[in-house]
N, C-alpha and C positions, 0 to 999 in steps of 0.2 A: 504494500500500500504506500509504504513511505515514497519509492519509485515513480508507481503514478501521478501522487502529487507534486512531486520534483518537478518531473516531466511536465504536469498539465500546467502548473507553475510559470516553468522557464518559457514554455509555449505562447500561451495566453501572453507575456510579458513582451516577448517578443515582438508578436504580431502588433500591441497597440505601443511600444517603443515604435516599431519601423512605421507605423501607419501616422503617430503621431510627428515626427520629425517630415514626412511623408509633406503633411499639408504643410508644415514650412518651408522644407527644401524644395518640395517639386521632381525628388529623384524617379518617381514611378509612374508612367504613362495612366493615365486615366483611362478606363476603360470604357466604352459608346455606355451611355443610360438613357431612357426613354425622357421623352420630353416633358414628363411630371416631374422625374425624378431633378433633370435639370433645373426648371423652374424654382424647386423647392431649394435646390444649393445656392440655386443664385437670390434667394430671397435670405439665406442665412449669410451671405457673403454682402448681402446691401446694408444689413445689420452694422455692418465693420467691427461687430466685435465678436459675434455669437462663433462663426468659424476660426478665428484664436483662441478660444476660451475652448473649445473641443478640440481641437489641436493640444494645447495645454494640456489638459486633463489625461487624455490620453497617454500623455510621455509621462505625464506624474505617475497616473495609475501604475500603467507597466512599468516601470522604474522602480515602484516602490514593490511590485510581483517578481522583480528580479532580484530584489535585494530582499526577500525574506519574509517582507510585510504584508502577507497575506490576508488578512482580514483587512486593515486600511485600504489597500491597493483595491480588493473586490468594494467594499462599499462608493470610494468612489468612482469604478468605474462603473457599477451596476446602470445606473440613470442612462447611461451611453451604449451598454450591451442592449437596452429595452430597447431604445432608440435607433439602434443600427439592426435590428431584427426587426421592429416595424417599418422602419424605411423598405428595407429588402421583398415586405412579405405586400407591401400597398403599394410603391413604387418600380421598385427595380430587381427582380425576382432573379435575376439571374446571378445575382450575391450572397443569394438566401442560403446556400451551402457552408459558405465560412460564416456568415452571421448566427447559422445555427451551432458551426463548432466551436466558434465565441461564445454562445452564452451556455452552451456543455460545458467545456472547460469552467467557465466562470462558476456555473452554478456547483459541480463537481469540486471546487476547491472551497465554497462557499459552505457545503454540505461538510468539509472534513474540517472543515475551524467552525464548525456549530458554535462549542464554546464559547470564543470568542464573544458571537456576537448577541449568547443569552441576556444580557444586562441591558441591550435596545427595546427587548423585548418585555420588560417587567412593569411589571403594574403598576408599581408605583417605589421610587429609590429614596427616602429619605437624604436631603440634600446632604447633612453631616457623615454621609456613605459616602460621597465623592467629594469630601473636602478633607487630609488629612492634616493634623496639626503637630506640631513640633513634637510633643507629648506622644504622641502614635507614632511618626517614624522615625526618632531618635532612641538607642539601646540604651537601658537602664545602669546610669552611672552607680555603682559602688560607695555607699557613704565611706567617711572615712573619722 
């Protein structure tokens, strides 16, 4: 198991490191999209900020999936897996392949750091649960 997750990991990381440097550099041909699908990039691209800001995120995400940080890396990328799966499945179908094996992987590494992310999940955290004070993480000096 440890293996898979390596792998699905360093993969996942990969894919949105190169796709996020991608919309900066320009290194990788664009592939034809239908004329919805263009519309809609070109309405994110009049925004002048919305296609930086997922460019960004992207290289964070992956960045931070390559460096270990698995649970942060998925959370922020999740908003942009949902999103590049819906693009795929209403727009531009013929990318629905990797958009699906993006959010396998994602969801698969998301599934094995469950832990992680039990405490999003809770009913209710008393705020002095996420504040520690000098008293709590300081080791108990020895009188003398």
């Amino acid at each position: 198991m440890k293996t898979a997750v390596f792998i699905a990991r360093i993969l996942l990381g990969i894919i949105f490191v190169v796709f996020g440097l991608n919309g900066f550099l320009q290194f990788l041909p664009q592939p034809e999209m239908p004329q919805a699908a263009i519309a809609f990039f070109g309405g994110l691209a009049a925004s002048g900020f919305m296609l930086p800001t997922l460019f960004a995120t992207q290289l964070v995400g992956g960045a931070l999936l390559l460096l270990g940080m698995v649970p942060l890396g998925v959370v922020i990328l999740a908003p942009v897996i949902v999103h590049i799966v819906e693009f795929h499945v209403f727009l531009a179908p013929a990318g629905l392949p990797l958009a699906v094996l993006v959010a396998t992987l994602a969801m698969f590494l998301a599934w094995t750091h469950r832990p992680a992310y039990r405490p999003l999940f809770a009913a209710s955290l008393a705020p002095s649960a996420l504040i520690s004070t000098p008293e709590q993480s300081a080791p108990a000096r020895p009188r003398a």
